[in-house]
Structures are given as structure tokens and as C-alpha cells.
N, C-alpha and C positions, 0 to 999 in steps of 0.2 A: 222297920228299916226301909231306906229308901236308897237310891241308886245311886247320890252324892255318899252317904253316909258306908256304900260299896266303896267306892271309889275313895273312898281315907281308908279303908281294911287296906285295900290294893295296894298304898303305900306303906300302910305301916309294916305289913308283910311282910314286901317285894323292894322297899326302896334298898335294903343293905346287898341285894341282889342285882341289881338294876340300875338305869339312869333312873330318876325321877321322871325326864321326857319320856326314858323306854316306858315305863310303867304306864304313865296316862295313853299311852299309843297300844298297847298290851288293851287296858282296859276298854276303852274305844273301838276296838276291833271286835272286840267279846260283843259287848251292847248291840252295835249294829247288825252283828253278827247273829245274833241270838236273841232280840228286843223289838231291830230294826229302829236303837233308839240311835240318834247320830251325837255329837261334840253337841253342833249347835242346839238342838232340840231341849238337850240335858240345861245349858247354858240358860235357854228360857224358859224350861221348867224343873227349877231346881229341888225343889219337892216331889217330882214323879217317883213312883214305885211302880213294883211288876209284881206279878201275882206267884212267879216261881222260880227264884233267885240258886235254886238247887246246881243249873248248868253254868253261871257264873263263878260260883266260889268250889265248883268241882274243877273249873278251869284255872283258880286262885293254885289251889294242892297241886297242878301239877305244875303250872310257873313256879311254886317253890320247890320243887322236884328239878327243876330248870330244862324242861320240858320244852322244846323249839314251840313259840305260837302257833306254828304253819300246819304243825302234826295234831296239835290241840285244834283245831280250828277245820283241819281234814283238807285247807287247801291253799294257795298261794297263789299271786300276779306274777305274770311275766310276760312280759313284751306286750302289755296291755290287755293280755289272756287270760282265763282264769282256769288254772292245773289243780286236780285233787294230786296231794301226797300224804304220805305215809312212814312208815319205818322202813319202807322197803327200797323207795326214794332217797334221794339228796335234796334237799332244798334250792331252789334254781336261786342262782347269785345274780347280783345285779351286773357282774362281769362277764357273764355270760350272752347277758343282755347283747353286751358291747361287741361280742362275737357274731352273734346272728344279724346284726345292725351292720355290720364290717360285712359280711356274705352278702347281704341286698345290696350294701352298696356298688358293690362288685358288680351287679348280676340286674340291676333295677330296668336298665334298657333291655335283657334280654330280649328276641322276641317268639323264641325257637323255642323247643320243648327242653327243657333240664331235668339230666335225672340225677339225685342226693342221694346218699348214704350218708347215716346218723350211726356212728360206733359206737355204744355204751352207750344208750339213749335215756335209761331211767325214767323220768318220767316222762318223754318224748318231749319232751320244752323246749328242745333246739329242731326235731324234724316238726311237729306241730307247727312253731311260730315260723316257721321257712316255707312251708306248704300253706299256709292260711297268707304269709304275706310276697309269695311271689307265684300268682296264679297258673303258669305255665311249667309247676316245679309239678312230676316225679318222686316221692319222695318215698324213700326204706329206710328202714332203724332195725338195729339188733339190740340186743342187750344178752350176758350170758343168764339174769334172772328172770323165774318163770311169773315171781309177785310181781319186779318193775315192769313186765312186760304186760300185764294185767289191767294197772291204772295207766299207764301208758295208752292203752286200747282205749280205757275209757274216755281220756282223756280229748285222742285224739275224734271221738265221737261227740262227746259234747261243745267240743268248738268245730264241729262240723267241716271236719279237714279229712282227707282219705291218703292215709299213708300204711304202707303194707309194711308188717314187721315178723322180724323172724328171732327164735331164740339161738342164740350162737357167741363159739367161745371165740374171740378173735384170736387169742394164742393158739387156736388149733386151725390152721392156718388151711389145712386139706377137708377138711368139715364143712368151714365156710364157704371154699370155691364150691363146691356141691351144691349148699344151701343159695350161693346167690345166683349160682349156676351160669348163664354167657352175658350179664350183665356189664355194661361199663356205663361209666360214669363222670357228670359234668365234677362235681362238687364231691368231693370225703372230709365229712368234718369229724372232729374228736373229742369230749370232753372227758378223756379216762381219767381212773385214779393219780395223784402224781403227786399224795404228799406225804414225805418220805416219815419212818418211824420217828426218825429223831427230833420231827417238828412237832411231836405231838404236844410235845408241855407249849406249844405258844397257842392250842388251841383251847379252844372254852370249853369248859362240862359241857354245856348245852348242845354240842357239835359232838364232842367226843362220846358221852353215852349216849346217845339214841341215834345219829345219823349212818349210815350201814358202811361199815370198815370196809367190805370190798370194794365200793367205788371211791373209799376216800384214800388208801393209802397202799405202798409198797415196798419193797425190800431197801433199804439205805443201800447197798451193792445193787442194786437194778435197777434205779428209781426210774429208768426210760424205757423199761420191757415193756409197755403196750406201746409206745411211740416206734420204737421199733419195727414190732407189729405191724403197727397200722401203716408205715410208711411203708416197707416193703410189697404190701398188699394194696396199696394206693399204686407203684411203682406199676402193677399190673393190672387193676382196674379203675384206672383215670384215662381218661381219653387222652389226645393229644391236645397239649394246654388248658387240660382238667387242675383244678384246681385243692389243694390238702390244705386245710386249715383244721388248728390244735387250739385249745385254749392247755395254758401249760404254767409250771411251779415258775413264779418269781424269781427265782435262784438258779435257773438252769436255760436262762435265753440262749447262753452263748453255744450249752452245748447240744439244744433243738437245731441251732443255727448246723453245725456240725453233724449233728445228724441227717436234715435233710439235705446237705451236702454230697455226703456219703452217699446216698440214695439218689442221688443225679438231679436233685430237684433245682429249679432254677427261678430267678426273681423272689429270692425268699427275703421275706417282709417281718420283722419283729416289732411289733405292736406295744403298744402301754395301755395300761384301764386307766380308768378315771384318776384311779391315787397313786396315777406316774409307776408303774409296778409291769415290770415284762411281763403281760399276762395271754398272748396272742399272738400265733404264729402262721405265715401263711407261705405255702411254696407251690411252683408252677410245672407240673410233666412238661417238657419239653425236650424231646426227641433229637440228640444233635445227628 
């Protein structure tokens, strides 16, 4: 058996599963991955084999398992980084991307020291990529688990970035002041849970059994309880024209907008991702 004759299993398998594109992009990531063989390499040597095909078609059973690639694979890019994840993680979105790209933009001329907090950090992918790309950042992350906060460390060590993290439940609001203790802050950003029970049937197995239910979802009657949270605890540690930014559910811009209203915020900015989709929200302390 050789690596093309892999590569027709891969579809015969995976195609009623998959795009056909997903499929070859699935398969190309393994190889590199695990071969170091690439697209083109295979292209000019379409006869190549490998001497121990055992970790590719272990990775076949659990793409039919529909197993996320990222948690097969132990890691994933973001923001041109490279994050180990796990089942303990979420997988970083490319919309998230678009969050931390919208904070540099903000923040690029800085020239003064910035100090961030990351709420519900997981795999640290929004304090890591903020501390690696804005050199004069400060940067803190929580998360309430003790795994995400794990690879989170490590992660933040192998892209050689120094960000200080703490375990802590943001709904426990008098915990927190403790843990963060007389800290204030340029930046609060947030990617919490926020996709409500009743969205579940629009998502995919692949999302829905392995990815970890407490950062993905919450109550249909609460679906703003960490936004909440986070903003009333922003209200008292953001500096004066510190900045709250959320990435947040498609479905509910208008009532973040109303939320950070309530909470006195002002210049609040409601964002779109890429596929036109309210997914980003930012608002300004400002002290009248």
C-alpha cells in the first residue's frame, strides 16, 4: 500500500461524511503531520509509501467517529500561532481571529504599558496572540477549568509569551476581586459561552460530541449571564476609557448593545465577522 492508494481509503470512508475538499485537507494535514510528507511532494512522488501507516488510518476511525481534526492532530493555528488543544479546549475560530485583529487595531500605536484580562481564556488563543503581538501588553487570563488552564500554560510557553493566569469563576464575583486583587485594566476581553440550548440541532456532531459544553453553551432564559458578569466587573476594573470587548451569539447584537448600555458603557461598536454575522462587540468606560 502506498500513500495515494491512503488517500482513495480517505474518500471512500469520509467522502459521505465530508466535503471531498474537506477530506483531501483532513488527509494533507495527517501526512505532513506525521510523514512530513506535503500536497506537492505526494504529487511528484505518487508512488511513495511509508514504513508505518498504523497513525494515519488510526486517525481515518476517528474522522469516522467525526472526531474535530484539531484534537486528532493535538493542535491548531491561530493568529499565525501554533496552540495545542484538547477536549478540555474549544477550538479557536477563525472569528476570533477577527476579535484579537479589532484589539491591535485599537491599541497598535500604543506606546505606554497595557494591562489585558482574558475571561474564559481556554486555550489562552486570545491572551497569547495579544501578548506575542502587542509587545508593551500586560497580559492575565482566567478560566474556571483547571485542564484549560493547563494547556493554556503550555501553550503560552511554547510561543514564548509571559502571561500570568489564574483559575477563577467569573460568576463569583467576590472570589475574583481577591484573586485579581487592586488590579485595573487597559483592555477586558471575553469569549464566553453564549450558544443557547436551543441552537444545538444547527450544530454538527463534530462540535457537539467532543467540544466542552461549559464554554460552548447556556441556559435559553439566561443566555447573557456571563456578559453580565463580565460587564459589571469591567464597570469596576477598567480604567478610565478602558476598553470591554465580547465576541458574542449572532442573534443577540442588539441586546449586548443594551446591555452594555445599562452598564454605562459608551461608544459601543457592534462588529460583523467575515460572513456578515454580528459576531463583536466593543464598549468604552467613560466616566460622565
Amino acid at each position: 500500500m502506498n500513500l495515494k492508494e491512503v488517500q482513495y481509503r480517505f474518500h471512500k470512508e469520509l467522502d459521505a461524511l465530508y466535503d471531498k475538499e474537506e477530506v483531501d485537507s483532513f488527509f494533507f494535514l495527517l501526512t505532513e503531520a506525521y510523514f512530513k510528507v506535503t500536497r506537492l511532494k505526494l504529487a511528484m512522488e505518487p508512488q511513495l509509501t511509508i514504513n508505518n501507516y498504523d497513525p494515519i488510518l488510526a486517525a481515518l476511525d476517528s474522522l469516522k467517529q467525526q472526531q474535530p481534526i484539531q484534537y486528532i492532530l493535538g493542535e491548531t493555528d491561530f493568529f499565525g500561532l501554533s496552540f495545542k488543544v484538547n477536549e478540555n479546549t474549544l477550538i479557536p475560530r477563525p472569528e476570533t481571529e477577527e476579535l484579537v485583529a479589532w484589539i491591535i487595531s485599537e491599541f497598535r500605536n500604543q506606546k505606554t504599558e497595557l494591562k489585558i484580562l482574558d475571561i474564559g481564556t481556554g486555550s489562552g488563543c486570545i491572551a497569547i496572540s495579544l501578548a506575542k503581538k502587542i509587545p508593551n501588553a500586560k497580559v492575565y487570563a482566567l478560566d474556571v477549568s483547571a485542564e484549560a488552564l493547563k494547556i493554556a500554560k503550555q501553550n503560552a510557553d511554547s510561543n514564548d509569551v509571559k502571561v500570568s493566569f489564574f483559575q477563577a469563576n467569573i460568576l463569583e464575583i467576590q472570589n475574583l476581586q481577591t484573586i485579581i486583587n487592586n488590579l485595573n485594566f487597559d483592555i477586558i476581553v471575553s469569549n464566553p459561552p453564549y450558544v443557547r440550548e436551543l441552537e444545538k440541532e444547527l450544530m454538527k456532531p463534530n462540535v457537539l460530541d467532543n467540544e466542552p459544553h461549559l464554554a460552548l453553551f447556556v441556559d435559553d432564559n439566561n443566555p447573557l449571564i456571563f456578559y453580565k458578569a463580565i460587564a459589571q466587573f469591567a464597570v469596576n476594573k477598567l480604567i478610565e476609557k478602558g476598553m470591554l470587548f465580547f465576541e458574542i451569539n449572532e442573534y443577540l447584537g442588539e441586546d449586548m448593545i443594551q446591555l452594555l448600555e445599562a452598564n454605562q458603557f459608551k461608544d459601543i461598536e457592534l462588529k460583523k465577522d467575515f460572513f456578515k454575522k454580528d459576531r463583536m462587540i466593543k464598549g468604552v468606560k467613560i466616566n460622565d
